[in-house]
N, C-alpha and C positions, 0 to 999 in steps of 0.2 A: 288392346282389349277387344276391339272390334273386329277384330282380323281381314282383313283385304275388303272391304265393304269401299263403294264408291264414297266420296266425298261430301255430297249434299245428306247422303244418311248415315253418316260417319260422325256427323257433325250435329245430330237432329238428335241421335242416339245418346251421345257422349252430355247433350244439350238436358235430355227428357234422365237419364242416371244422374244426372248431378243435382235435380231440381229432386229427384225421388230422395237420392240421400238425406239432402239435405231437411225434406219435412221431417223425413222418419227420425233423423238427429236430433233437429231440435223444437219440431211440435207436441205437442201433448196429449196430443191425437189420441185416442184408444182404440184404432182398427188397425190392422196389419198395412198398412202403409208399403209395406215394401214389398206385398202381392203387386204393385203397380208396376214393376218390372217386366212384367207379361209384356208390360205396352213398346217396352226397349227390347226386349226381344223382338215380339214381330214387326216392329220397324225395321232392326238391322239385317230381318231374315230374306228382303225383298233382294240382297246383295250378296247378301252370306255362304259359303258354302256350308256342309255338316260342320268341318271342322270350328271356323268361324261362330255358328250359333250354338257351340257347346260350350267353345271358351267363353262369348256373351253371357250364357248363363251361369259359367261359371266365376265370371268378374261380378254377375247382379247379386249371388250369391252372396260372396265374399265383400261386397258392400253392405248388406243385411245384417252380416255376421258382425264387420266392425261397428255398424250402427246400432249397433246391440251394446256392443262393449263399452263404445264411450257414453253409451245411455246410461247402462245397468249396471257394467262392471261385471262381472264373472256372476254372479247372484242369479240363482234362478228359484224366483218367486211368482204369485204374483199372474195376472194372465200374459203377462210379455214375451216369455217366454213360448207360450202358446201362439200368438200372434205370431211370433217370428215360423215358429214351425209350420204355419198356415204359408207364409210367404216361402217359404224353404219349398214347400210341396208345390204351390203352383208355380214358380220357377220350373223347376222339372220336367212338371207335366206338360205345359208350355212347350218345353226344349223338347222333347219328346213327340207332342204332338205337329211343331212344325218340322223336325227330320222326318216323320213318315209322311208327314205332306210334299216334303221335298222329294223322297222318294219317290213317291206315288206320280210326281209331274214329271218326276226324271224319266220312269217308264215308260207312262204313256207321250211322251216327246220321242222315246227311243223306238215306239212300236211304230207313231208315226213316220219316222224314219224310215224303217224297215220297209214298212206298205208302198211309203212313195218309191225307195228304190227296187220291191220288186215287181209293184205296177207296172216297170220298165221292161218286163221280162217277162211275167206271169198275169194269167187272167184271172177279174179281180175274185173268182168264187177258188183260183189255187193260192191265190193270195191271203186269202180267208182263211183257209186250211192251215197253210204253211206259220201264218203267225199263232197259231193255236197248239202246235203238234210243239214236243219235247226232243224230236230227234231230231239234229242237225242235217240241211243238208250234205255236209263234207261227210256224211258216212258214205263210203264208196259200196255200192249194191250193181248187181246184175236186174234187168230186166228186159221186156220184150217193150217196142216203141215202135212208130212210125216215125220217121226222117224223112221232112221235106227239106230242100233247097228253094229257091226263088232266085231269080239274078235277072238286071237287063240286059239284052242284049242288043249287043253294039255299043254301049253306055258311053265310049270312049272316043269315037267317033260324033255322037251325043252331045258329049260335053263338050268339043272341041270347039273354040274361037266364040264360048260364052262367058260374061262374067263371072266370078266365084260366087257373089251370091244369088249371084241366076242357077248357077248349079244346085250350091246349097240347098237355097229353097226347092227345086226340084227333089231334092234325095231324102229331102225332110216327110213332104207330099206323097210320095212315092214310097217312102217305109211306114208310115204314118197309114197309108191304103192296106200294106201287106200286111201289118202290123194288127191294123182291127179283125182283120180276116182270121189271122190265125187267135187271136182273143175270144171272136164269137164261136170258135169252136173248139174251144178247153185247149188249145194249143200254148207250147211255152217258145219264147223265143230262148236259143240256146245264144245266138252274136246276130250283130250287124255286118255284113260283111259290103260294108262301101255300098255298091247299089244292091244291093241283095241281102237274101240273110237266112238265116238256118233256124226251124223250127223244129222241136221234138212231140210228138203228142203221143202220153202214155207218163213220162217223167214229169214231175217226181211222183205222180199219184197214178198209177194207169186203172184204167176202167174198160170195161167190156166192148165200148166203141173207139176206141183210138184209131185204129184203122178208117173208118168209117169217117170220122172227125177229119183224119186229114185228107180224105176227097171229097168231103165238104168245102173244106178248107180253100182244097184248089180251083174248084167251081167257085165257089165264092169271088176269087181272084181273078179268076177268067171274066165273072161278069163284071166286076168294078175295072178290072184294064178295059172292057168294052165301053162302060161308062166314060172312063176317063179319056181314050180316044174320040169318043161322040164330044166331046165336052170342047177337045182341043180342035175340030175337023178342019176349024178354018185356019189353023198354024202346024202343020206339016211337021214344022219342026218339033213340039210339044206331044207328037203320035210317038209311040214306045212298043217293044215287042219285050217279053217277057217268057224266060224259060223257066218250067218249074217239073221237078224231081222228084219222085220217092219212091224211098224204099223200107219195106216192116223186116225185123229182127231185133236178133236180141245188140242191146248195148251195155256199155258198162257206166254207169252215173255215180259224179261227187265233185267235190271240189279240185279244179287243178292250179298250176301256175307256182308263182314266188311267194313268201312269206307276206313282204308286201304289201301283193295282190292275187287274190283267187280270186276264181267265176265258177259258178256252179256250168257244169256243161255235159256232155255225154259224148262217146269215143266209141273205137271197134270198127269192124267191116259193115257194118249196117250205114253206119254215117258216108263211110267211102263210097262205098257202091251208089247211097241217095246222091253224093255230089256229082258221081261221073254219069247216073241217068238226069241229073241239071243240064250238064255238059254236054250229052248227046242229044237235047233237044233242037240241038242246030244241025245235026246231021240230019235229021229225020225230019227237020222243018215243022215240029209241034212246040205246042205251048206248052202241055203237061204229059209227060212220062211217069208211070209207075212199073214195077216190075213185076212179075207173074210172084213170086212169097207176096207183095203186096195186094195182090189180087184174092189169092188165097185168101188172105186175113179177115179181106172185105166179106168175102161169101160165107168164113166162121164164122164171123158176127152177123149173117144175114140179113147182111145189108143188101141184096141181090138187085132191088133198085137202081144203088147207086151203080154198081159192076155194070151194070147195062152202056151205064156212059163213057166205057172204054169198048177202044176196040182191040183186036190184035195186033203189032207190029214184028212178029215172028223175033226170032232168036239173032241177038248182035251181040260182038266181042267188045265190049268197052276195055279202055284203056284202066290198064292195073291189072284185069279181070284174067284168071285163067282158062274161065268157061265163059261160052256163050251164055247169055240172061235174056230169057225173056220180055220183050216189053209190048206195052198199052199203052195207049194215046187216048188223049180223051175227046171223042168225036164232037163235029162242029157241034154247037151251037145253035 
């Protein structure tokens, strides 16, 4: 009757209907007595699932019913009748009113969910959005974005003859820095990539400064690795160099992967291009490269400001690339 309810309120329940029945059988009570059901309902419902507090109310019921019959007998006179109908209806409403309460928690447990898992991705004013909108992100859409890279360099040599969770904590510290960077400035992270990691700003919601947002972004970066060198001066080892990358175009965004597992993420030569100007921050010996479309992007949205804070590093063939690209370095500090 109880269905899957844990044992202490299995037993409290089956304890509080049988004490019900029983007045309603054999007292002479004149009030609906068997409205006291409400009470073995929301006791059983602190365990219950839907299913469970329908059949509850439909065994409270069918208790009413038979203690009706060995009362009254088929006869419907009298206000007993009426009573019973009293208890009949707030059973119901009871049953009723705690599945939309159970809904109502199952919801917002599940929104909670959501926000914490995309807190891990998304900053929390796209997080805001995204749990409000009706469209999914797995619709697969074209848009224009910036694509940064971030990665350490040399991390491997870095890591080398330290304990794992001297690493660990290191890569925690360390994404946990790029991490807020690309958060304070409407950035999403699309992965973690080990010491590094790939941010999109524009998806899923793009706005008039995306571009702009992600050379904030990297200034940003540039002054907390400065921080964080200052921090480490007197352990050599704990100093880090960091290459960072972008590049604006269009990409294509939605969910990819196995049934599974998806990730929302963004794809195309815009992302390529951003990881191989990551990559050539070691030839060029800078911290951050963008590439002349990204430069562009910056001066549409006139941001002309920040464009200031690059310079020119003339036209290089990156690997993949069939033309020379343009790049910009972002001058000392």
């Amino acid at each position: 009757m109880f269905y899957s309810a844990r044992p202490h309120s299995l037993g409290l329940a089956i304890v509080l209907a049988a004490c019900i029945f029983l007045v309603d059988t054999l007292s002479s009570l004149q009030f609906a007595v068997a409205s006291l059901y409400v009470v073995v309902i929301l006791t059983s419902a602190y365990d219950l699932q839907r299913r469970g507090i329908i059949l509850t109310g439909i065994s409270c019921a069918a208790l009413t019913a038979l203690s009706y019959v060995l009362t009254h007998g088929f006869a419907v006179d009298g206000t007993a009748p009426l009573r019973s109908l009293v208890s009949f209806v707030s059973i119901t409403i009871t049953v009723v009113l705690v599945i939309r309460n159970r809904s109502a928690n199952e919801r917002l447990a599940e929104v909670k969910r959501e926000r914490t898992n995309l807190a891990r991705f998304f900053s929390p004013k796209i997080v805001e959005q995204l749990v409000q909108i009706d469209v999914p992100l797995s619709v697969a859409r074209r848009q224009k974005a910036a694509v940064l890279f971030a990665d350490v360099v040399g991390f491997t040599a870095h890591a080398s003859g330290k304990a794992p969770d001297e690493v660990i904590k290191f890569l925690r510290d360390l994404l946990g820095l790029l991490s807020e960077a690309v958060f304070l400035y409407e950035g999403s992270i699309d992965k973690f990539l080990g010491d590094g990691l790939m941010a999109a700003f524009g998806p899923p919601f793009a706005s008039q400064q995306d571009a702009t947002n992600a050379a904030l972004c990297a200034l940003q970066i540039r002054e907390r690795l400065g921080r964080w060198n200052e921090q480490h001066a007197n352990n050599p080892d704990k100093a880090i160099r960091l290459a960072v990358g972008i590049h604006c175009g269009e990409v294509v965004q939605g969910d990819v992967g196995s049934d599974k597992r998806l990730e929302f993420t963004v794809v195309g030569d815009t992302v390529n291009i951003a990881s191989r100007v990551e990559a050539y921050c070691r030839v060029l010996n800078a911290t951050v490269l963008v590439t002349g479309d990204f430069m562009q992007s910056l001066l549409a949205e006139g941001s002309f400001d920040v464009a200031k804070a690059f310079t020119s590093e003339g036209k290089h063939l990156l690997r993949g690339c069939k033309e020379p690209i343009q790049l910009y370095s972002l001058k000392a500090g």
